[in-house]
VOTITI-363760 format. One record per residue: residue in three letters; z, y, x of N, C-alpha, C in turn. Coordinates in nm, 3 decimals, always signed. Layout:
PT,Ala,Z,Y,X,Z,Y,X,Z,Y,X
...
! end
This chain:
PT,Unk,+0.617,-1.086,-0.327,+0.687,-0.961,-0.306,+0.835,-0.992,-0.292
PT,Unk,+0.895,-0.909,-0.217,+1.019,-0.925,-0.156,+1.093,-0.818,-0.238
PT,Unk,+1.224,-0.797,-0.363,+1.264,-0.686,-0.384,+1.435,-0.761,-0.391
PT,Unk,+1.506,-0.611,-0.273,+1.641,-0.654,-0.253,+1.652,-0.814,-0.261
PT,Unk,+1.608,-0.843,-0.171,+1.648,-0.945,-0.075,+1.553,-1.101,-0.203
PT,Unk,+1.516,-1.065,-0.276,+1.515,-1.170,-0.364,+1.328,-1.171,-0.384
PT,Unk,+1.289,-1.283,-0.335,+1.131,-1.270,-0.353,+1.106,-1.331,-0.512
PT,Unk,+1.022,-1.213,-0.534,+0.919,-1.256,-0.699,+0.763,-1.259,-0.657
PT,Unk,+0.791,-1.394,-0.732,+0.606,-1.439,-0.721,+0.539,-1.396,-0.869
PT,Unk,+0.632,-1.328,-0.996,+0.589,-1.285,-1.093,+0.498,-1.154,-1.087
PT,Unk,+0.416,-1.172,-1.115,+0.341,-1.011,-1.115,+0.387,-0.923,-1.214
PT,Unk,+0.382,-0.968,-1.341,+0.462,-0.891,-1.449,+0.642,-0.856,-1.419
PT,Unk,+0.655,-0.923,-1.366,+0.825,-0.879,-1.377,+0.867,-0.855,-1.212
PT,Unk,+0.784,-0.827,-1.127,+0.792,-0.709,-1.013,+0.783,-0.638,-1.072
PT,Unk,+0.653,-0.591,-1.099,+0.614,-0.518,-1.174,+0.717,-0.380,-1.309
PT,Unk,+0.748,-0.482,-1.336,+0.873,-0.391,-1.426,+0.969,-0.401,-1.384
PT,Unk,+1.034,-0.440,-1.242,+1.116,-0.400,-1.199,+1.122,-0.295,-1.117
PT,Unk,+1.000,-0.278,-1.043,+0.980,-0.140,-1.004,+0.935,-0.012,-1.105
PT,Unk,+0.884,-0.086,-1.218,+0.860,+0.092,-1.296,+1.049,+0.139,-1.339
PT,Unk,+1.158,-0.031,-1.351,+1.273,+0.067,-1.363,+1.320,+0.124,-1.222
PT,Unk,+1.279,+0.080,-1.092,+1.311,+0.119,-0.993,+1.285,+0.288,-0.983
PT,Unk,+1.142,+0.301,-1.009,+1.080,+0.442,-1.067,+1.147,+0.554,-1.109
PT,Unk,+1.185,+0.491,-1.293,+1.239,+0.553,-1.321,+1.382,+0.597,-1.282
PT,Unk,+1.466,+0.542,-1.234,+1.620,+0.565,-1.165,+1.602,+0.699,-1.075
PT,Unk,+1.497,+0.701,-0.982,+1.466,+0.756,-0.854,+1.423,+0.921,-0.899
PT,Unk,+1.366,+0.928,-1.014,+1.274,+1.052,-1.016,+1.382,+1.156,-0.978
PT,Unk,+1.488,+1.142,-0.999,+1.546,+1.304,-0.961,+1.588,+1.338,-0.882
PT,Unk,+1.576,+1.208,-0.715,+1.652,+1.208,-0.609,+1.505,+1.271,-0.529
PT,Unk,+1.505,+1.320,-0.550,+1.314,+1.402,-0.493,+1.361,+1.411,-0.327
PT,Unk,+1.249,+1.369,-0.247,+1.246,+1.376,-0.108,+1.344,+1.261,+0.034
PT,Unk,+1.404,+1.179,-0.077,+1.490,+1.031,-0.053,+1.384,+0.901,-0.065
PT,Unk,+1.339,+0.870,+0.059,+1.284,+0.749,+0.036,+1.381,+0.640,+0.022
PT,Unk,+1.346,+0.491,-0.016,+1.461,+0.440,-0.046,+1.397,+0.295,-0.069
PT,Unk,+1.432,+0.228,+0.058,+1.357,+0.099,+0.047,+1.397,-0.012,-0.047
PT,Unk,+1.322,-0.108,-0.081,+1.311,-0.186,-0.182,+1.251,-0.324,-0.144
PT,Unk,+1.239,-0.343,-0.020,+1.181,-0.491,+0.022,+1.063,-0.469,+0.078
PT,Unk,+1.014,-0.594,+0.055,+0.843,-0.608,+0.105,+0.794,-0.689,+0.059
PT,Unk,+0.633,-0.630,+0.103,+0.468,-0.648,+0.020,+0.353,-0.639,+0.105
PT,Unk,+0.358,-0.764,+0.116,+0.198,-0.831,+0.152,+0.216,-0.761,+0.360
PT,Unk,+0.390,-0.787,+0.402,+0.395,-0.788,+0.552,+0.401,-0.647,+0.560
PT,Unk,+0.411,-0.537,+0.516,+0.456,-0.425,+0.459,+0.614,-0.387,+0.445
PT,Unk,+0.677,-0.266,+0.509,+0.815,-0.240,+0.406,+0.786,-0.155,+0.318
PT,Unk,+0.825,-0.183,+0.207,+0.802,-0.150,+0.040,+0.947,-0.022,+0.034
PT,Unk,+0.879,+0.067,-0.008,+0.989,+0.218,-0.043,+0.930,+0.255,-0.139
PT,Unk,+1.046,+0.347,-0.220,+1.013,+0.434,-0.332,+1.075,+0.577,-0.308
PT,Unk,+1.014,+0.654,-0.380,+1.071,+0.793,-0.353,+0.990,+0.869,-0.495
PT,Unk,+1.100,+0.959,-0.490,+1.056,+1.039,-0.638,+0.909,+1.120,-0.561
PT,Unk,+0.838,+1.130,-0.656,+0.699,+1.199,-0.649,+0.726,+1.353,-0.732
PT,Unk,+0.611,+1.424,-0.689,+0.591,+1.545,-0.802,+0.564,+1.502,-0.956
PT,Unk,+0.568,+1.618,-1.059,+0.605,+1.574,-1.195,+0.646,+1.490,-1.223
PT,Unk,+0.774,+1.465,-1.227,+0.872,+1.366,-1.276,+0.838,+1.251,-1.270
PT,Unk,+0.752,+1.235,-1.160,+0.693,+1.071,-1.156,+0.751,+1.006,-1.013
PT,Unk,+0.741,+0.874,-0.954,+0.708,+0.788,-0.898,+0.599,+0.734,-0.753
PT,Unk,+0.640,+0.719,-0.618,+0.535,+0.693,-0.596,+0.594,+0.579,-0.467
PT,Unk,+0.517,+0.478,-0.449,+0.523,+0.357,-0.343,+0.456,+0.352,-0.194
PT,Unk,+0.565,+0.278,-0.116,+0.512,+0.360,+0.027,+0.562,+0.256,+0.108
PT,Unk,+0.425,+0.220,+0.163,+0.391,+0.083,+0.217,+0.380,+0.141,+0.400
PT,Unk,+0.471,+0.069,+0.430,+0.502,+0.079,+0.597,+0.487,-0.019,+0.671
PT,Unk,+0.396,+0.013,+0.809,+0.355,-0.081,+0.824,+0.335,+0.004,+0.953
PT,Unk,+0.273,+0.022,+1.083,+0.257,+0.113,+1.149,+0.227,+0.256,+1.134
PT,Unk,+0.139,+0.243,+0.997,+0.157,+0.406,+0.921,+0.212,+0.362,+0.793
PT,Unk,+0.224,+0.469,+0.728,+0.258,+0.476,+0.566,+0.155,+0.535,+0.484
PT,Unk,+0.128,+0.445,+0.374,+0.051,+0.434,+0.268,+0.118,+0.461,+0.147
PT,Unk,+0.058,+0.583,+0.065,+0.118,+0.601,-0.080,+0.043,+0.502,-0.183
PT,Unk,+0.132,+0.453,-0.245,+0.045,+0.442,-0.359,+0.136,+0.472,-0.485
PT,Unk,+0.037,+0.479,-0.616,+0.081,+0.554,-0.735,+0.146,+0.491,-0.830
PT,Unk,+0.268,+0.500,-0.898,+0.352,+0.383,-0.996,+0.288,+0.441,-1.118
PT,Unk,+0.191,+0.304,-1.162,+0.178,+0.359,-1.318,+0.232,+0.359,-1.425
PT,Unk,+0.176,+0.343,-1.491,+0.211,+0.375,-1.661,+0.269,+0.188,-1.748
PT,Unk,+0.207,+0.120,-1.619,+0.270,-0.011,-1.688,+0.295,-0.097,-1.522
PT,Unk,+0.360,-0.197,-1.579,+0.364,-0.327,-1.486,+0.291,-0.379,-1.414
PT,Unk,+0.187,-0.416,-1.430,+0.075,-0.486,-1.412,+0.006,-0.393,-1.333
PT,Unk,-0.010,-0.242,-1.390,-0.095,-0.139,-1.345,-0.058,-0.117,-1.195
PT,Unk,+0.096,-0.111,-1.164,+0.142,-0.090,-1.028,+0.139,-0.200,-0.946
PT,Unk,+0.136,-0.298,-0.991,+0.091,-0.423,-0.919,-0.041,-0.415,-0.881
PT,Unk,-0.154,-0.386,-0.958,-0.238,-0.336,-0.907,-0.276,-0.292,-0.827
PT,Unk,-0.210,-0.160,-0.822,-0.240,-0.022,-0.756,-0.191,-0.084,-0.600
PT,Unk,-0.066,-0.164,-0.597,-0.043,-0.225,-0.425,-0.130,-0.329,-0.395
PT,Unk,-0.142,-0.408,-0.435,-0.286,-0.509,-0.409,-0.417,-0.427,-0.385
PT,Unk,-0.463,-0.336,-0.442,-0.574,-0.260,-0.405,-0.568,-0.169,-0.276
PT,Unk,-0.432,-0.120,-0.268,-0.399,-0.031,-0.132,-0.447,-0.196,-0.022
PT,Unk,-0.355,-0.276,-0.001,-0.373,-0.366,+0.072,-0.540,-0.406,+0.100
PT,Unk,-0.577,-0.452,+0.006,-0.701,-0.502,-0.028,-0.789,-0.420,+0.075
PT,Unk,-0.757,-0.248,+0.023,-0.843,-0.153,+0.094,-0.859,-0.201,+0.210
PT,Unk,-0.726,-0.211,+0.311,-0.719,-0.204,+0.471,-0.776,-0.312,+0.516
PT,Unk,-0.799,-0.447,+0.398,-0.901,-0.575,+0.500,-1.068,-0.523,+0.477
PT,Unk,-1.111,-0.456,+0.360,-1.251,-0.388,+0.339,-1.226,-0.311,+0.447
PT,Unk,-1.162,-0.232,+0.467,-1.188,-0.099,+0.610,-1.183,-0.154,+0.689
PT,Unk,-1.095,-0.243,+0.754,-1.106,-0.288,+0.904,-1.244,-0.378,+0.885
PT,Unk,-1.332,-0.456,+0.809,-1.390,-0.499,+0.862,-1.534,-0.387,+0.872
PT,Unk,-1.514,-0.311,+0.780,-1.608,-0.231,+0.796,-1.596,-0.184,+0.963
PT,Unk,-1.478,-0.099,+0.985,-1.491,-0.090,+1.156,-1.562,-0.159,+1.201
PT,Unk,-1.464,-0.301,+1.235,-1.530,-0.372,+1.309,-1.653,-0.408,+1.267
PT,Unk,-1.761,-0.412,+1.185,-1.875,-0.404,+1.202,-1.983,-0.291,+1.251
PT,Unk,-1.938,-0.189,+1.219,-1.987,-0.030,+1.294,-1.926,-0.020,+1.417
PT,Unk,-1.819,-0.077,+1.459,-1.784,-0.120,+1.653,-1.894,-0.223,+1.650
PT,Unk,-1.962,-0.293,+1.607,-2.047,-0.397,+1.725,-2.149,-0.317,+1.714
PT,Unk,-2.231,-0.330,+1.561,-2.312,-0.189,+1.538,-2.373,-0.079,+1.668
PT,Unk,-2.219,-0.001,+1.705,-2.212,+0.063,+1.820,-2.251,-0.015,+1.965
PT,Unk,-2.182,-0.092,+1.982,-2.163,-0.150,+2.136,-2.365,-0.204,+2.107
PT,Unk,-2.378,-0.233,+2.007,-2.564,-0.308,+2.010,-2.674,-0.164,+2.071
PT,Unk,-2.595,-0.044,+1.987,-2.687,+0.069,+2.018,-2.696,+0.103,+2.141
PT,Unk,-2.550,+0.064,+2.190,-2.542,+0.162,+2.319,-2.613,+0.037,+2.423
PT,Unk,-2.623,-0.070,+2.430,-2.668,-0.156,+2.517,-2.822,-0.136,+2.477
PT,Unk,-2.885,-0.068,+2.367,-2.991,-0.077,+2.383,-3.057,+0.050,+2.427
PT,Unk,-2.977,+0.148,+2.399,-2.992,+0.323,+2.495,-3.021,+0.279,+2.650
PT,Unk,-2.904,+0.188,+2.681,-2.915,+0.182,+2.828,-3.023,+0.117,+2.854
PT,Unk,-3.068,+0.055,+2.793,-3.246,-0.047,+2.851,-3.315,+0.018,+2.796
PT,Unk,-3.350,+0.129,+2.758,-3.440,+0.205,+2.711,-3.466,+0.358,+2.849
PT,Unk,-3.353,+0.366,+2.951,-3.336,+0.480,+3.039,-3.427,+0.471,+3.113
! end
């Protein structure tokens, strides 16, 4: 992870540098406010509803994810967003061949 210009390979102490990133932010509500990058991602924060926190991973779209209650937990929570998008794309791409098999076999069936 990349934060202000300085990469941490610590998980724990990203980690708590963004829950103080978090906390600084909560009252600037509707200010995103970048913070580096994650996993080829630009990494932002922006105050969330109830006085909380939330992380926003840019990339051709933007992805929320949720700042928890600890260090570790929000480290988490971005590794799992990421994680998601290699499980989904391959899922696609297996329901695209999936597809292209059905439809070549519709057509030899006409």
């Amino acid at each position: 992870m990349q934060l202000d210009k300085q990469v941490i390979d610590n998980r724990g102490v990203a980690g708590e540098l963004l829950l103080r990133r978090a906390e600084k932010i909560k009252s600037r509500f509707g200010e995103d406010i970048r913070l580096g990058r994650f996993a080829g991602f630009d990494l932002f924060i922006r105050a969330s509803f109830n006085n909380s926190a939330e992380l926003v991973l840019r990339g051709r779209n933007s992805y929320r994810v949720r700042v928890t209650d600890t260090a570790l937990g929000t480290i988490r929570s971005l590794k799992s967003a990421v994680q998601g998008f290699e499980e989904r794309a391959a899922r696609l791409e297996a329901d695209i061949k999936d597809s292209q098999k059905r439809a070549v076999e519709a057509a030899n069936h006409q």
